[in-house]
C-alpha positions as CSV (number, residue, x, y, z in Angstrom):
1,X,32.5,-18.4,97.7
2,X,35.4,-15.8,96.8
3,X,37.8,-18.2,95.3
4,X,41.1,-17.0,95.6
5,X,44.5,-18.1,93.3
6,X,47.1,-18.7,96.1
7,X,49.9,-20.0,94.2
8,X,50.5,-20.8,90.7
9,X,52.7,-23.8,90.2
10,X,53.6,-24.1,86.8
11,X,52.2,-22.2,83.3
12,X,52.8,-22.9,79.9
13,X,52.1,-20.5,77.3
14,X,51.1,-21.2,73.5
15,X,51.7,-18.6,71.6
16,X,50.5,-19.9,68.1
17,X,46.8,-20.7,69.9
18,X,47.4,-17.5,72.3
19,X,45.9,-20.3,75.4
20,X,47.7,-20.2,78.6
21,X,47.6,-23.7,80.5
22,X,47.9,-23.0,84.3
23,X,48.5,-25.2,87.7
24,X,47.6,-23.8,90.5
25,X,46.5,-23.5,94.7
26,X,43.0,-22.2,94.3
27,X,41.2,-21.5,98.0
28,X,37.4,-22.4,98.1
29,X,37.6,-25.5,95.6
30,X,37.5,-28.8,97.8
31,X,35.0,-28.9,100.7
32,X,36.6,-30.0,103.8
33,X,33.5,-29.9,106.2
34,X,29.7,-30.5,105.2
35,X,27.2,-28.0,106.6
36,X,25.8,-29.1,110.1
37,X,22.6,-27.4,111.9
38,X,24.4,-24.6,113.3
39,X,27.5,-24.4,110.8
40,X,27.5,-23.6,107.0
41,X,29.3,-25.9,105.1
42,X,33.7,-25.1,104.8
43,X,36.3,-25.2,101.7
44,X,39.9,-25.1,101.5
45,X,42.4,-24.8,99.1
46,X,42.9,-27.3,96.4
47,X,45.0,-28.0,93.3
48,X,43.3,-27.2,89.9
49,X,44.2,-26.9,86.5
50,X,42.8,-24.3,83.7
51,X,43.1,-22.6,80.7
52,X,42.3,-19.0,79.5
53,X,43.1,-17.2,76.3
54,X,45.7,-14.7,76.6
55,X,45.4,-12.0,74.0
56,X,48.8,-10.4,74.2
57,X,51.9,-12.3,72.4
58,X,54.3,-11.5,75.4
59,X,54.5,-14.2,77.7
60,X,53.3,-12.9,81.5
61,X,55.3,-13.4,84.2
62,X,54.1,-15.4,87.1
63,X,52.8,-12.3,89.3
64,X,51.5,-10.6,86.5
65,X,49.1,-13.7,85.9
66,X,48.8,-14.4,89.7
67,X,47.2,-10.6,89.4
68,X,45.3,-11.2,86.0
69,X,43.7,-15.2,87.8
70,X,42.6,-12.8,91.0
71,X,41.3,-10.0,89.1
72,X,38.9,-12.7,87.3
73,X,39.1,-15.9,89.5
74,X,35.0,-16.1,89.8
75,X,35.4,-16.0,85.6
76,X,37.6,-18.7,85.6
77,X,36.6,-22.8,85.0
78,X,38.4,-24.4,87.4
79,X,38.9,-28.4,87.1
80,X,40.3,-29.9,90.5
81,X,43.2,-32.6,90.3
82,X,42.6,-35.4,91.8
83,X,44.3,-36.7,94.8
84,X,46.3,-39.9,94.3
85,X,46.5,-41.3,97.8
86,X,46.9,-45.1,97.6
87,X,50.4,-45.6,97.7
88,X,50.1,-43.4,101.3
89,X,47.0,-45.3,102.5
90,X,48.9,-48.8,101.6
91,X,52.4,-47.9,104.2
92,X,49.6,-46.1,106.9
93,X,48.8,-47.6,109.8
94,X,46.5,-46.5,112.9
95,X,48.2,-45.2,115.9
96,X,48.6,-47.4,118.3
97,X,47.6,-50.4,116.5
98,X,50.9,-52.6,116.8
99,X,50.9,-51.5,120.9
100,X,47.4,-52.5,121.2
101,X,48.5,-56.3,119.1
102,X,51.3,-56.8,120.9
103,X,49.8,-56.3,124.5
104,X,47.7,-59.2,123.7
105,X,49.3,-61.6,122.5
């Protein structure tokens, strides 16, 4: 896998500890397909979280640490956020399912 930094969505730098905490869209993290006989398996992007120590006492900017990430993203521990989906799963319904009540009663 050649995970990839696609976005960063928010950083916060420490300057005291010299850690930079980091959000971000990080391609190859969440598999979205499992292998079949005639098809490895397939990832896709994913929200993660991480931490690295940043040496110099300048804060980066966001492209200069989108740069640094890619540079050394197969260095980096990724931890994947979890997805929260119960509040969207509770108000979802199937398609068709109040046609298909309705026609029979």
């Amino acid at each position: 896998m050649n995970a990839e930094v696609i976005e960063i969505y928010d950083f916060n730098f420490d300057a005291d500890k010299g850690v930079i905490s980091i959000e971000a869209e990080v391609d190859e993290t969440v598999l979205v397909s499992l292998a079949t006989q005639y098809e490895p398996e397939e990832y896709g992007a994913g929200r993660c979280v991480t931490s690295i120590l940043w040496d110099d006492p300048e804060c980066p900017s966001k492209d200069e640490l989108l740069e640094y990430l890619n540079d050394r993203c197969q260095e980096t521990n990724w931890l994947l956020v979890p997805v929260d989906n119960s509040e969207d799963l509770i108000d979802a319904q199937p398609i068709g399912f109040r046609s298909i009540t309705n026609y029979y009663m």
